[in-house]
C-alpha positions in Angstrom: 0.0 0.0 0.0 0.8 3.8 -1.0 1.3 5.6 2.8 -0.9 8.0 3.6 1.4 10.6 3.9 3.1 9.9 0.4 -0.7 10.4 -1.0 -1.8 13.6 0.9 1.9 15.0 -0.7 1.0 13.7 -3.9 -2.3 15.2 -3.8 -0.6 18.8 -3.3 1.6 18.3 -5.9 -1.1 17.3 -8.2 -3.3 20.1 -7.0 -0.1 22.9 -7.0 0.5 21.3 -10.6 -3.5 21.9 -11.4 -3.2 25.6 -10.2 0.1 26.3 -12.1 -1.5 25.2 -15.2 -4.3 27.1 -14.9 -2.9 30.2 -14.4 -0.4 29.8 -17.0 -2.7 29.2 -19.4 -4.7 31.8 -18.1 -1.9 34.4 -18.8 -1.2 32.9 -22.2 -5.0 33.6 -23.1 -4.4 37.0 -21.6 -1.8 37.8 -23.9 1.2 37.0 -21.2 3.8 34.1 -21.1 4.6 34.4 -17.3 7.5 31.8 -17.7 9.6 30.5 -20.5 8.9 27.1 -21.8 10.7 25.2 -21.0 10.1 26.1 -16.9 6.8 26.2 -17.1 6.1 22.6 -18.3 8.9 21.1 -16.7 7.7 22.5 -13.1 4.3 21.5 -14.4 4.9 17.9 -15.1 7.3 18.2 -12.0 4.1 18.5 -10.2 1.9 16.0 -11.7 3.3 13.1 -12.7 4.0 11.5 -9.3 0.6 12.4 -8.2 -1.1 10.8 -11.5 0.9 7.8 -10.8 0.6 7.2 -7.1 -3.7 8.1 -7.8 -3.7 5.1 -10.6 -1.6 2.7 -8.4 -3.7 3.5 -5.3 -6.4 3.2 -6.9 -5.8 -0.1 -8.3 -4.7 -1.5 -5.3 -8.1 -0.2 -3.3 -10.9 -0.5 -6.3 -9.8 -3.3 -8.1 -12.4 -6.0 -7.5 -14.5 -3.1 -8.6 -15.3 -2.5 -12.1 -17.9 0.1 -13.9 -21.2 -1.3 -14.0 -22.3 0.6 -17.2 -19.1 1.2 -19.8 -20.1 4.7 -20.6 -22.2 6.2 -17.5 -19.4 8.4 -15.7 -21.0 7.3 -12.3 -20.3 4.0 -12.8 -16.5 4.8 -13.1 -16.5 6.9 -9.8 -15.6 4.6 -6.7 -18.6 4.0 -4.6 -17.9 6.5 -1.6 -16.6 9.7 -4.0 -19.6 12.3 -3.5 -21.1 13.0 -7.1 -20.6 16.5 -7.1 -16.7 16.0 -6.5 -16.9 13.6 -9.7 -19.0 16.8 -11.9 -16.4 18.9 -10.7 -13.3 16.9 -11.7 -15.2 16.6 -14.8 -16.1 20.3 -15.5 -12.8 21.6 -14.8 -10.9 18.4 -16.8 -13.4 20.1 -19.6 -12.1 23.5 -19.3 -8.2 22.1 -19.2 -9.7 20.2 -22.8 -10.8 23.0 -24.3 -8.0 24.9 -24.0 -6.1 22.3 -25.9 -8.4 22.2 -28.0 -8.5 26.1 -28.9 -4.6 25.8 -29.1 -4.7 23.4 -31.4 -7.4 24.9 -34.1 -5.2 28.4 -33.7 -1.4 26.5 -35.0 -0.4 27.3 -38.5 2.3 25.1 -38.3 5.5 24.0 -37.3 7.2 27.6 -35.9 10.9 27.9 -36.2 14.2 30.5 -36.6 16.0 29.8 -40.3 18.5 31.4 -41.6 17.8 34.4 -39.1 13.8 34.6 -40.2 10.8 33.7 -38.3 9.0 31.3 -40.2 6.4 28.6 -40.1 6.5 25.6 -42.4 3.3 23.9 -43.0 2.9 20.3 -45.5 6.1 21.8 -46.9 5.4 25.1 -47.6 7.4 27.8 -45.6 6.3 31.0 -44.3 7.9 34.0 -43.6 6.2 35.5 -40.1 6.9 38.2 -38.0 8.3 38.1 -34.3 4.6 38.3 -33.0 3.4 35.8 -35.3 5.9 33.3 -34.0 6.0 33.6 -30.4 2.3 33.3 -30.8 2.7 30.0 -32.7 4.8 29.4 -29.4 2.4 30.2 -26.6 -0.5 27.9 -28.6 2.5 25.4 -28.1 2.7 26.2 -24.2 -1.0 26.6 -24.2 -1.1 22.7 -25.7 1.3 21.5 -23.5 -0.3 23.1 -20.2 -3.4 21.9 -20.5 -2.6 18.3 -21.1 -0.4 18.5 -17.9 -3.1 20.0 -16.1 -6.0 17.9 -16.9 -3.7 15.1 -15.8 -3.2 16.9 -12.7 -7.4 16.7 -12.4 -7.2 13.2 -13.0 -4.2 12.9 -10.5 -6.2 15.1 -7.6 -9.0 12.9 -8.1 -7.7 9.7 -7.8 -5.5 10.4 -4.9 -8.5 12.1 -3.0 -10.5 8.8 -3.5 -7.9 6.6 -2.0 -7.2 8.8 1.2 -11.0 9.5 1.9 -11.7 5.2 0.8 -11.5 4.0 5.0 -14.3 6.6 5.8 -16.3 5.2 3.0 -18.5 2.3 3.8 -17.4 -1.4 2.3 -19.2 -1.6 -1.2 -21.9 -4.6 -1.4 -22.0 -7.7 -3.2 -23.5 -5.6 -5.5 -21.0 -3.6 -6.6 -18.3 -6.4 -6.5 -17.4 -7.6 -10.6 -17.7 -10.8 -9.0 -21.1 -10.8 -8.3 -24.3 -10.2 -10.6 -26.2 -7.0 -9.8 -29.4 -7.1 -7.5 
């Protein structure tokens, strides 16, 4: 088992990672890269990863005679004791950290890069001379991409670790909810 102290650090890490994200991303939409590249994904899969991956192992380990009931009903993937609204919040927020990557994505041109001392953006081949705005633009679409899939993790990461340190106050499933058994 995953101690209960390595989760509840975890969890911060995931939810620091959540928060960094966010307001990165905020910024960038603003107009504003707060941090260079490079530092600002690094620090945010700094804060993530460890989380996402202690939330799926704990998980696992707690949930795994457990298995969704109905393949696509996003209750039935929740663990028994997780409140629904904590689930629709996860969910609306993961939403928000999609659509930003989404957005990013439909607003590249193209591959943005420095040649020969010229901004340009190649595209199926065809090269582009930009401007300097143009490109780090291009650039913060790329941070903006980048961002959001670390911080949507991080949502996925909060959630999974929160499930596992709030499972011994939750009440042992029934045979009902067991994979082994058929539903009542």
């Amino acid at each position: 088992m995953i101690p209960h102290r390595l989760l509840v650090v975890c969890s911060a890490m995931c939810s620091a990672g959540m928060l960094w994200s966010a307001v990165l991303i905020a910024g960038l939409l603003a107009g504003a890269r707060l941090v260079p590249t490079p530092a600002a994904v690094g620090i945010a899969a700094l804060l993530t990863v460890p989380g996402v991956i202690a939330g799926v192992i704990g998980n696992r380990w707690y949930y795994r005679t457990t298995r969704p009931r109905l393949r696509w009903s996003l209750t039935s993937w929740v663990p028994p004791h997780v409140p629904h609204w904590a689930s629709m919040l996860a969910g609306v927020i993961f939403f928000g950290f999609w659509l930003s990557v989404v957005l990013a994505f439909a607003a590249l041109d193209g591959n943005a890069e420095m040649r020969d001392g010229q901004y340009v953006i190649e595209n199926n081949g065809r090269v582009t001379v930009i401007n300097q705005d143009d490109y780090d633009r291009q650039l913060d679409h790329e941070q903006q991409i980048s961002l959001g899939i670390l911080g949507a993790l991080a949502v996925g990461g909060v959630f999974t670790t929160a499930a596992v340190l709030t499972h011994h106050a939750a009440p042992e499933p029934t045979h009902t909810q067991s994979a082994g058994m058929p539903l009542a």
